[in-house]
C-alpha positions as CSV (number, residue, x, y, z in Angstrom):
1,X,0.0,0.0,0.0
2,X,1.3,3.6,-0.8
3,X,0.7,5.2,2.3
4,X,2.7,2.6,4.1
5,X,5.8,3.0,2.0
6,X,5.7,6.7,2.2
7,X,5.1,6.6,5.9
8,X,8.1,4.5,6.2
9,X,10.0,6.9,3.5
10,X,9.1,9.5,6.0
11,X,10.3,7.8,9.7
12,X,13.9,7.3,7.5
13,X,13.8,10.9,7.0
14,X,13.4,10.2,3.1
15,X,10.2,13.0,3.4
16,X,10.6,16.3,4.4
17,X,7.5,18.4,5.4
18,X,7.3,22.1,6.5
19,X,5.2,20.2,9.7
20,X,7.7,20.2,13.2
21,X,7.6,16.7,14.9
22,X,5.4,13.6,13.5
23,X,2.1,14.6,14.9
24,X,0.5,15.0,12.1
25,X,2.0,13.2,9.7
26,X,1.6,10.4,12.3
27,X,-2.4,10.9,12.2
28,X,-3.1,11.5,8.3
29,X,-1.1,7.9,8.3
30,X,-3.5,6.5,11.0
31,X,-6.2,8.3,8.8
32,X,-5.4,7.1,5.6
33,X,-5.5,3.3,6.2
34,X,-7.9,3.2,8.8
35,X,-10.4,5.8,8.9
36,X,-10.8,7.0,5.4
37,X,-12.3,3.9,3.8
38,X,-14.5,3.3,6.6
39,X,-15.9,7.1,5.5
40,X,-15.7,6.4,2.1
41,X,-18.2,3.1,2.9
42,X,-20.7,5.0,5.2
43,X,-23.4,6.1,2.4
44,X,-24.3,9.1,4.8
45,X,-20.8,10.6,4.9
């Protein structure tokens, strides 16, 4: 999955962002896998 091998990209320092610390990074990558198709398969969202 893409969003794992970028996260991973990112821990090795591979990805820079303007964003300080891994905060949110960290939640867009818990978003991403997790909570995003869940959303995506609610028909009221």
């Amino acid at each position: 999955m893409a969003v794992i091998e970028v996260w991973q990209a990112y821990v090795r320092s591979e990805v820079v962002t303007q964003t300080r610390g891994k905060a949110l990074p960290r939640t867009m990558y818990q978003f991403a896998p997790v909570e995003l198709p869940a959303k995506l398969a609610d028909p009221q969202a």
